[in-house]
ZADO-1210 file (C-alpha; in nm, 4 decimals, padded with zeros to 6 digits):
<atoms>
<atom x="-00.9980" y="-02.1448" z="01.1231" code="UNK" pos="1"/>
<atom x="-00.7783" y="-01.9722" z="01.3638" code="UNK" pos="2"/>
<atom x="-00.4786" y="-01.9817" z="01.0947" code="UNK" pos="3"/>
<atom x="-00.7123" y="-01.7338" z="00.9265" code="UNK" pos="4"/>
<atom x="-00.7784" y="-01.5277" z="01.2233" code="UNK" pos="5"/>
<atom x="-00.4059" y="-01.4843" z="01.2600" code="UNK" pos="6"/>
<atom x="-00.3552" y="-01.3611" z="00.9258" code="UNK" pos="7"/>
<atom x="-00.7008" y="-01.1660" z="00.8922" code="UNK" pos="8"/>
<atom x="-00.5908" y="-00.9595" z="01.2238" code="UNK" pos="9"/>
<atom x="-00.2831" y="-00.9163" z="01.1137" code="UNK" pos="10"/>
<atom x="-00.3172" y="-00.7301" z="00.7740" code="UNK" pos="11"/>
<atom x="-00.6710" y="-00.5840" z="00.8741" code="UNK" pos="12"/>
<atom x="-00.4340" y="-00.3740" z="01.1533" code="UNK" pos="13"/>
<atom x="-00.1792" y="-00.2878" z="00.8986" code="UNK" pos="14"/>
<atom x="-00.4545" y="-00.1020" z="00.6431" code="UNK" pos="15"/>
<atom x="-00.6022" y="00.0564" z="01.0033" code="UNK" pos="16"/>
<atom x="-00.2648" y="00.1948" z="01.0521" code="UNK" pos="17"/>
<atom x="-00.2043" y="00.2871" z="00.6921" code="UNK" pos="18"/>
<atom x="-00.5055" y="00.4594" z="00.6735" code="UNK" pos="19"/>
<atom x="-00.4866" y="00.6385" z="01.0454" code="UNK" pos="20"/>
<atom x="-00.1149" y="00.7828" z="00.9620" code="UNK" pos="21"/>
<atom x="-00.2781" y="00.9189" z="00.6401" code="UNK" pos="22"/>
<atom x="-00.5500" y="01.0831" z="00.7938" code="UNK" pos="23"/>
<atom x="-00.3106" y="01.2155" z="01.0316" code="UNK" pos="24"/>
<atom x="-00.0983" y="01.3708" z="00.6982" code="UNK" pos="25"/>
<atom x="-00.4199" y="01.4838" z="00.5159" code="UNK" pos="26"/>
<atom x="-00.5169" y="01.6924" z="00.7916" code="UNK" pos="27"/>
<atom x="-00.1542" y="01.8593" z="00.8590" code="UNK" pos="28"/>
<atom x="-00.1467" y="01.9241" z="00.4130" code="UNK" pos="29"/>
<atom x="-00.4971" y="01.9958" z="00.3682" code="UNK" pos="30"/>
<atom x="-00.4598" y="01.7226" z="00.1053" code="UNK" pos="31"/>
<atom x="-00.8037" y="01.4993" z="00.0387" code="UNK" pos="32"/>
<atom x="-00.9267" y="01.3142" z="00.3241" code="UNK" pos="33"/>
<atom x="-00.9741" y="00.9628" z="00.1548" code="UNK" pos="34"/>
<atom x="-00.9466" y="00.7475" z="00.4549" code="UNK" pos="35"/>
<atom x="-01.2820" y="00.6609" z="00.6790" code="UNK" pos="36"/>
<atom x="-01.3822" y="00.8543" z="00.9787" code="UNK" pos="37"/>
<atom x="-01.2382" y="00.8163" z="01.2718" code="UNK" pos="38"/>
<atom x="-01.4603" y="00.6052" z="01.4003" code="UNK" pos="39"/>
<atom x="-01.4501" y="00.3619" z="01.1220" code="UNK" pos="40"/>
<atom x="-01.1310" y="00.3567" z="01.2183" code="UNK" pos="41"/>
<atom x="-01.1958" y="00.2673" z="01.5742" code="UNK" pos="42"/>
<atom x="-01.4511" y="-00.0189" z="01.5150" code="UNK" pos="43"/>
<atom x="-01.1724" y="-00.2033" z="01.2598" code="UNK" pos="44"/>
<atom x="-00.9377" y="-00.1667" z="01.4817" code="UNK" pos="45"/>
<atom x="-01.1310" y="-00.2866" z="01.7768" code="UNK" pos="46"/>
<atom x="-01.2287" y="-00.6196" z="01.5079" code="UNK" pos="47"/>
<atom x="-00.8470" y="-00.6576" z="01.4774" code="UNK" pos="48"/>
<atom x="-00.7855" y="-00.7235" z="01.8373" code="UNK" pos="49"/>
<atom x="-01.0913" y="-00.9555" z="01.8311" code="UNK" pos="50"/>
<atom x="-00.9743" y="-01.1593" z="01.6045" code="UNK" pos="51"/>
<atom x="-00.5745" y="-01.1180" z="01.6942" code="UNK" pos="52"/>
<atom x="-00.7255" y="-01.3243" z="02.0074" code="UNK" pos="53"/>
<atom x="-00.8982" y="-01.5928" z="01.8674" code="UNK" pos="54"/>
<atom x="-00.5595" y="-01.5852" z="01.6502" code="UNK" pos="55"/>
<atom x="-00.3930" y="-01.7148" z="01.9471" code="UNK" pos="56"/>
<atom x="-00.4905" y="-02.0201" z="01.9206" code="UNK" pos="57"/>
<atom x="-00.3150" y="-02.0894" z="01.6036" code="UNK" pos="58"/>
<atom x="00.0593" y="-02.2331" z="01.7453" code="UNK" pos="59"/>
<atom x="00.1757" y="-02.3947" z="01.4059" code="UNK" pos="60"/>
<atom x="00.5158" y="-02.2165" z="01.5071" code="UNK" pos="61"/>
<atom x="00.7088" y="-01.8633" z="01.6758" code="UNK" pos="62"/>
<atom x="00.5837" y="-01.6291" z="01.3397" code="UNK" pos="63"/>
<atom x="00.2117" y="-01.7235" z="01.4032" code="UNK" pos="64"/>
<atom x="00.2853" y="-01.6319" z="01.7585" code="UNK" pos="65"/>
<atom x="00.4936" y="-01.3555" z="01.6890" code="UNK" pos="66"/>
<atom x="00.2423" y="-01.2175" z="01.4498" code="UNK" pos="67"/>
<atom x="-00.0765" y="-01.2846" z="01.7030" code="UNK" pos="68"/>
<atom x="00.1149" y="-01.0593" z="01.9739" code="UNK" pos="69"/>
<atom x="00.2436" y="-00.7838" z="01.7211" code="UNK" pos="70"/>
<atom x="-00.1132" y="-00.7809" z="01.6001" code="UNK" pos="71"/>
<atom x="-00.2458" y="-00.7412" z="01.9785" code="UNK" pos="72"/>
<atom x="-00.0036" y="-00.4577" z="02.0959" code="UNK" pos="73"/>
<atom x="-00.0393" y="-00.2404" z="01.7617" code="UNK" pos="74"/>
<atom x="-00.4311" y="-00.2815" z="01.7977" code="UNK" pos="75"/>
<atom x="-00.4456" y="-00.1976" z="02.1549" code="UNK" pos="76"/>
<atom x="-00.2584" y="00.0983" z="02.0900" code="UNK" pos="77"/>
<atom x="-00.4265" y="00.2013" z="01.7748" code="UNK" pos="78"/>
<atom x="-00.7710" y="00.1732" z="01.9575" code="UNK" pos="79"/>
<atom x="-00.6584" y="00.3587" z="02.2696" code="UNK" pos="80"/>
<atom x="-00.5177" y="00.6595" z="02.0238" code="UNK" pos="81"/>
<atom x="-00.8650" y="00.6635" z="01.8081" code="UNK" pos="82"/>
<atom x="-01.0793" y="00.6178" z="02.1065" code="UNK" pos="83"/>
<atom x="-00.8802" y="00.9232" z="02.2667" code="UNK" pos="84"/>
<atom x="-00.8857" y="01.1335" z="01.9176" code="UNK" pos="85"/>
<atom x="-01.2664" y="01.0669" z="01.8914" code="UNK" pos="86"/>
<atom x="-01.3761" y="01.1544" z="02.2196" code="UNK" pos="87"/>
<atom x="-01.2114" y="01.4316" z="02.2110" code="UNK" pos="88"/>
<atom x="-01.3432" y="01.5484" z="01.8859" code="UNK" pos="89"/>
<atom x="-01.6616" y="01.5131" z="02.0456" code="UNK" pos="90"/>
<atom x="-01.6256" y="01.6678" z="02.3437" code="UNK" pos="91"/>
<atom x="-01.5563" y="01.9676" z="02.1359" code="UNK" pos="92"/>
<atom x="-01.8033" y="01.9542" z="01.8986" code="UNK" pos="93"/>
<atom x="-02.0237" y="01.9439" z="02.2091" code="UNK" pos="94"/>
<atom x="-01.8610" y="02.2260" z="02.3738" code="UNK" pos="95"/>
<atom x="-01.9155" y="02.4452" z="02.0502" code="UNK" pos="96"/>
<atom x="-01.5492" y="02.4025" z="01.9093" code="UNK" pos="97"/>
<atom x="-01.6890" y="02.3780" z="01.5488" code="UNK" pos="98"/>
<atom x="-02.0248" y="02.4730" z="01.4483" code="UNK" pos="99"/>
<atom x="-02.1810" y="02.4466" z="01.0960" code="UNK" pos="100"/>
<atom x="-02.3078" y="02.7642" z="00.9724" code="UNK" pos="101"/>
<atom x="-02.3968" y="02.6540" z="00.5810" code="UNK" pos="102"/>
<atom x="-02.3937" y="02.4111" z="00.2777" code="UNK" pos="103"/>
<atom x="-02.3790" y="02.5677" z="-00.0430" code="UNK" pos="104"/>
<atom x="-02.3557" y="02.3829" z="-00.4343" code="UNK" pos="105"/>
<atom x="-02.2337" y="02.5055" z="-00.7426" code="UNK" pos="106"/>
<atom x="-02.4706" y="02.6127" z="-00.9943" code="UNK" pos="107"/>
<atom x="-02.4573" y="02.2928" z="-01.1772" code="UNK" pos="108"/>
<atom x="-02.4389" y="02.0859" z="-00.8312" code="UNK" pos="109"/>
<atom x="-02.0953" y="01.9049" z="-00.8798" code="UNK" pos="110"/>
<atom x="-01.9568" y="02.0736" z="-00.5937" code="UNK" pos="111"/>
<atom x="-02.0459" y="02.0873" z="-00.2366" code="UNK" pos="112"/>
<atom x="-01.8896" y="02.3289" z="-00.0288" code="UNK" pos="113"/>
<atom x="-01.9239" y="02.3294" z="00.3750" code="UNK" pos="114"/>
<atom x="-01.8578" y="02.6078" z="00.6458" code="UNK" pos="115"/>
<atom x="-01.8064" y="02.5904" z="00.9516" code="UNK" pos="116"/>
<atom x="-01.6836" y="02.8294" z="01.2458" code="UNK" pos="117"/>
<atom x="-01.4283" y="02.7268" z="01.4734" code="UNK" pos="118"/>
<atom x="-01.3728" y="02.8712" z="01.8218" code="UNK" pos="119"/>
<atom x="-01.0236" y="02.7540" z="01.9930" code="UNK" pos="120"/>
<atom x="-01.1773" y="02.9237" z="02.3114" code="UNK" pos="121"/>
<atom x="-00.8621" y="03.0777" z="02.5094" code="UNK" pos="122"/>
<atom x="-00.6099" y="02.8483" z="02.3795" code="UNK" pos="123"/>
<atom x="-00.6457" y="03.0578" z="02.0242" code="UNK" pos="124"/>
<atom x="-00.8656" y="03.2143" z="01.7249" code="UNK" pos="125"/>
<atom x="-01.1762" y="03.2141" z="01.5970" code="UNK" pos="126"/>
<atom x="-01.2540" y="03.1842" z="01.2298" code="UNK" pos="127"/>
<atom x="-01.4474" y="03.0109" z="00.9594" code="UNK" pos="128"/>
<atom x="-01.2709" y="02.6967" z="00.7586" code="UNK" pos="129"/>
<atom x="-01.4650" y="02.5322" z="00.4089" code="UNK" pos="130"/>
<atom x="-01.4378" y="02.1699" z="00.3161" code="UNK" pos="131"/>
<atom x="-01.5021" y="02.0682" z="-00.0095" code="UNK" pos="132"/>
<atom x="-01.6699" y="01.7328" z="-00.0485" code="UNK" pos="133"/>
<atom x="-01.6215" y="01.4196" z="-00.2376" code="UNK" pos="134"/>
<atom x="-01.7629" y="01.1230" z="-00.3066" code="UNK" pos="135"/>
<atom x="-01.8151" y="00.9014" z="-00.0282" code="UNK" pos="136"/>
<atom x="-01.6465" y="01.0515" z="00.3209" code="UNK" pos="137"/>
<atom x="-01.3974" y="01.2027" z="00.1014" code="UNK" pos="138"/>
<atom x="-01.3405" y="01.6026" z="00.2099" code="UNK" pos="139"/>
<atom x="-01.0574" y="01.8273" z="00.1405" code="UNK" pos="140"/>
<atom x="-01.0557" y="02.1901" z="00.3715" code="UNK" pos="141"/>
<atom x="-01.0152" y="02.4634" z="00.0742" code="UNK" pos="142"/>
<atom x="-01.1025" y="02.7685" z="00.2864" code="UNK" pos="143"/>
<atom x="-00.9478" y="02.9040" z="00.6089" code="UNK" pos="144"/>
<atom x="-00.9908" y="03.2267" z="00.7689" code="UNK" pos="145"/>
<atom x="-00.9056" y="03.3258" z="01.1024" code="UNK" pos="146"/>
<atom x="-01.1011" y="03.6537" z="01.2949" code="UNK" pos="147"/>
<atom x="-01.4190" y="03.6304" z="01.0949" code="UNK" pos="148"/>
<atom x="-01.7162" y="03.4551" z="01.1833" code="UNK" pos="149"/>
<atom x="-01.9774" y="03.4551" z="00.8845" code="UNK" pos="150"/>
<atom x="-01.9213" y="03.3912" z="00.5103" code="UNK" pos="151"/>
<atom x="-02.0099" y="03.5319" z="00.1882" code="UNK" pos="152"/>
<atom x="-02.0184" y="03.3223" z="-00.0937" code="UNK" pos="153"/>
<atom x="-02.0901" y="03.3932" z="-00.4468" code="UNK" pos="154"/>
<atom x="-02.0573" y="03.1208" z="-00.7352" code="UNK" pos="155"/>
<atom x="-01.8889" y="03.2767" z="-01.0535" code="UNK" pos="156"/>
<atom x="-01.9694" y="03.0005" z="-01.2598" code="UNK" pos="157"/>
<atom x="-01.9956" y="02.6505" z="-01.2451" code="UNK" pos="158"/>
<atom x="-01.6660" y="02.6048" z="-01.0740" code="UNK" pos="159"/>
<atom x="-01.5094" y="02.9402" z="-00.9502" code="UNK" pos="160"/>
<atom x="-01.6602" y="03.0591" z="-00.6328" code="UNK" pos="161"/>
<atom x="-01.5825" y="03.3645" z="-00.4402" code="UNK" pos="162"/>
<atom x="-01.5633" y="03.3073" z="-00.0690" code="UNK" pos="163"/>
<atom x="-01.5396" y="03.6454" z="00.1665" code="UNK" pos="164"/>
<atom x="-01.3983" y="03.8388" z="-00.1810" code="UNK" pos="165"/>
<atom x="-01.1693" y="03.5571" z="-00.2305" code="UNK" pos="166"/>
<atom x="-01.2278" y="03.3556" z="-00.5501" code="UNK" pos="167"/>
<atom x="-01.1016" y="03.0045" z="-00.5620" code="UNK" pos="168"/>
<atom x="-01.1084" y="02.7905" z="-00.9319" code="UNK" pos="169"/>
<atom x="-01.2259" y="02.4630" z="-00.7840" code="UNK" pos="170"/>
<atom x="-01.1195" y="02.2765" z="-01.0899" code="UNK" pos="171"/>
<atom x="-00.7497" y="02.4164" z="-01.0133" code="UNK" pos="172"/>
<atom x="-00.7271" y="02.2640" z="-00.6370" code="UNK" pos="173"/>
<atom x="-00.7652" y="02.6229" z="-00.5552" code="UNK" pos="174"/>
<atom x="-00.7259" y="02.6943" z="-00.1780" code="UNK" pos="175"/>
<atom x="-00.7240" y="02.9881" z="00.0638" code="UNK" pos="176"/>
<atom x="-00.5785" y="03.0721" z="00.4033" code="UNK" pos="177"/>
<atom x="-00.3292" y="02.8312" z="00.4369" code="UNK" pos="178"/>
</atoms>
């Protein structure tokens, strides 16, 4: 049983770091956001180092071993950086960072658009930013626009939408303001 810790820990860290370092790139390319939240993130990573413990027991030889402490060191450092990342995301939601103004859906309801305002405080702008969803947790920001703080939008059709007098073709990948 604790040969399959070992290897369970082991890969279960790799896809947590695969998927963090995306996450990481889809929010610096405003690319789709396929990977879980951040806290999903968190608790698997937190499972790895459970079971990269009870992995230790497995001593068949020095790659088990090696593998058991590789698997500890990149999970405690994994959790640390998500635990960091999502506290701080929430201290900032708390402290007003990002508030959600409105949801809106295409005529035909196959797209789900929502805004919210951002506030950087004294460290920068203010604006509003628009994040298309998917399915699942999937999101992808479309709109971003900084020294405004409400938002028009008017659907041209089914999948063209004008945001603030700017009209994005959904179907296109369409994007503003970056």
């Amino acid at each position: 049983m604790e040969r399959r810790y070992n290897f369970w820990s082991f890969y279960l860290i790799l896809v947590c770091l695969g998927l963090a370092a995306y996450s990481l790139y889809s929010n610096f390319t405003h690319a789709w956001l396929i990977a879980p939240p951040n806290y999903m993130l968190l608790i698997m990573s937190l499972l790895a180092f459970y079971l990269g413990v009870f992995g230790f027991k497995d001593k068949r030889n020095w790659r088990t071993k090696t593998r058991s402490w590789i698997t500890i060191i990149l999970s405690s450092l994994l959790s640390v950086g998500l635990f960091l990342g999502v506290s701080l995301t929430l201290l900032l939601s708390l402290l007003g960072a990002s508030e959600h103004l409105k949801t809106v859906n295409s005529p035909d309801d196959n797209y789900t658009i929502d805004f919210y305002r951002y506030d950087a405080g004294a460290a920068g702008s203010f604006g509003v930013r628009g994040e298309l969803n998917g399915p699942l947790w999937f999101k992808k920001r479309i709109y971003y626009q900084d020294s405004i703080d409400q938002v028009e939008v008017d659907w041209k059709n089914n999948s063209t939408v004008s945001i603030n007098k700017h009209i994005l073709n959904l179907k296109e990948g369409d994007s503003y303001g970056y």
